[in-house]
N, C-alpha and C positions, 0 to 999 in steps of 0.2 A: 103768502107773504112771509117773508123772511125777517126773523125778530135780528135786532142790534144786539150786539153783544152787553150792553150796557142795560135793556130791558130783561136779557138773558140773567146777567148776573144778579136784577133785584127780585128777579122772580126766586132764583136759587138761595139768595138770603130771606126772601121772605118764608119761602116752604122751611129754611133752616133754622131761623129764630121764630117759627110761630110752631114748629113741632114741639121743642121741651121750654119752660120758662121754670126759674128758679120756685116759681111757686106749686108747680108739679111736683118737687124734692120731696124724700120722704123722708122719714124723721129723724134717720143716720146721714143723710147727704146734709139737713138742714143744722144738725149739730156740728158735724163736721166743720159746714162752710163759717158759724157763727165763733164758734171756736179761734178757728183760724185768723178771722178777720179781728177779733177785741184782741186778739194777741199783736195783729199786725198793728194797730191800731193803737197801743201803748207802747212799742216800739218806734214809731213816729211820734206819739206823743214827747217821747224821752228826749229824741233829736230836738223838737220845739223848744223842750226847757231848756235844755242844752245848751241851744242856740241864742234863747232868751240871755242864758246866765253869762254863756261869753262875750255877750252886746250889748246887753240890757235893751234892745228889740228897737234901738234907735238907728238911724242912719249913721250916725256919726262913731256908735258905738258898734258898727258893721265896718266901716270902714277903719279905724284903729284894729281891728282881730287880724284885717289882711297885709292894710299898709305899715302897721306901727301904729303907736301913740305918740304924739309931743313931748316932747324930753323933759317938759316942764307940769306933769302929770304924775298925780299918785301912785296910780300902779301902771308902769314900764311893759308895753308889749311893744316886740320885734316884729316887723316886718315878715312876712312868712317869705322864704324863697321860693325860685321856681320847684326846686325838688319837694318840696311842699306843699304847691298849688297844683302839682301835677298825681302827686299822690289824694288827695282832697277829692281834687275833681273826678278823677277815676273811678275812686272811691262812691262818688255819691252820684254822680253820671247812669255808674253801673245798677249800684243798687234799688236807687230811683228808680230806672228804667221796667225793673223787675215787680217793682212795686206796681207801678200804674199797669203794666201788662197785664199781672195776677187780676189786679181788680177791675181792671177795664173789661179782661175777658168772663169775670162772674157778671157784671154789671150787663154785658152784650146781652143775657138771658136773659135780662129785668124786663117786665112787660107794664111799668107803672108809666113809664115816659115815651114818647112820642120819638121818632127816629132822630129828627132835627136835633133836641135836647140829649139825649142820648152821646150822638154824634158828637155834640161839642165838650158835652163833662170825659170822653172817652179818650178825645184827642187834644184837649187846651192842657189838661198836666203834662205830656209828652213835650210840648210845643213850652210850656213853662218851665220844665229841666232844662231846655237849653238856654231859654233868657237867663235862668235863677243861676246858673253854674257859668256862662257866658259872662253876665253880669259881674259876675265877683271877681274873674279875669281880667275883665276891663275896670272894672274899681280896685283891683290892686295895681294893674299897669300902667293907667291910662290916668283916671280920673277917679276922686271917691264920690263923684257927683253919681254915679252910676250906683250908688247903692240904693238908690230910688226905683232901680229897676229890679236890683235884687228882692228890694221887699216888696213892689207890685207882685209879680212874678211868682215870687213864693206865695205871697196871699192868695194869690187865685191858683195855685197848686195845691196849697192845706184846703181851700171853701171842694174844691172839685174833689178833692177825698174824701171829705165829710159829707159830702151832695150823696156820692156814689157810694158808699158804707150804708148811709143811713136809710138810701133806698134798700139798696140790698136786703138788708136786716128787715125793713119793714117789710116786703116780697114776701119774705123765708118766714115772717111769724106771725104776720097781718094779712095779708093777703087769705079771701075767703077760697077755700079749694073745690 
């Protein structure tokens, strides 16, 4: 009998991700990866406040950063231009993109979660950079009603970070060997 390509490939992932799991690591990979990860992990956090401080983490206060404020408003922000939303979104398109790779691909070795879960926290931040950075597009161009999407969007971007961090970490320093 001749296998499908398709049961061909989950055999190949399966001999692939049950060979090494992060909890194999030995005590320089385990430092390494932890290291690495509270670093990233206060770097995003910065972006959060960041983001808090320029909005104050409201809709409304999301939409005034890109559209402008009401002329009849404390403190005066400008409409950001396209050369500014093109530089933005580049900017955090690219960067993001790197992020969830880095971790999506330490996370692939994690042996705490089931393929399905796995699956979803690996690929919903991907799929969420482009609603959260789409979003913001269309709430400067379009409508600031869409800031509703940016901050869905984002929020299940931040939870799937923290999901996948805190497995990770728990693998590498709980996990019995």
């Amino acid at each position: 009998m001749i296998a499908s390509p398709e049961s061909m490939n989950e055999t190949n992932a399966e001999r692939v991700t049950t060979h090494w799991r992060l909890c194999n690591a030995d005590s320089t990979l385990r430092l390494f990866i932890t290291t690495f990860l509270i670093l990233l992990t206060s770097g995003y956090a910065i972006g959060l406040l960041f983001v808090d401080h320029t909005t104050s983490g409201t809709p409304r206060g999301l939409a005034e950063q890109y559209r402008g404020s009401p002329e009849n408003t404390a403190e005066i922000k400008y409409a950001k231009s396209i050369d500014e939303m093109y530089m933005f979104l580049h900017n955090h398109v690219l960067s993001l993109s790197l992020v969830f790779f880095t971790v999506g691909g330490l996370f692939y070795f994690s042996s705490i979660v089931g393929h399905a879960v796995k699956k979803f926290l690996m690929v919903e931040p991907i799929i969420a950079i482009a609603t959260t950075f789409g979003g913001i597009w269309l709430m400067r161009f379009v409508s600031e009603l869409f800031s509703w999407l940016v901050i869905i969007s984002g929020v299940t971007m931040v939870g799937c970070f923290l999901i996948m961090i805190t497995l990770i970490l728990w693998e590498l320093w709980r996990v019995q060997r």
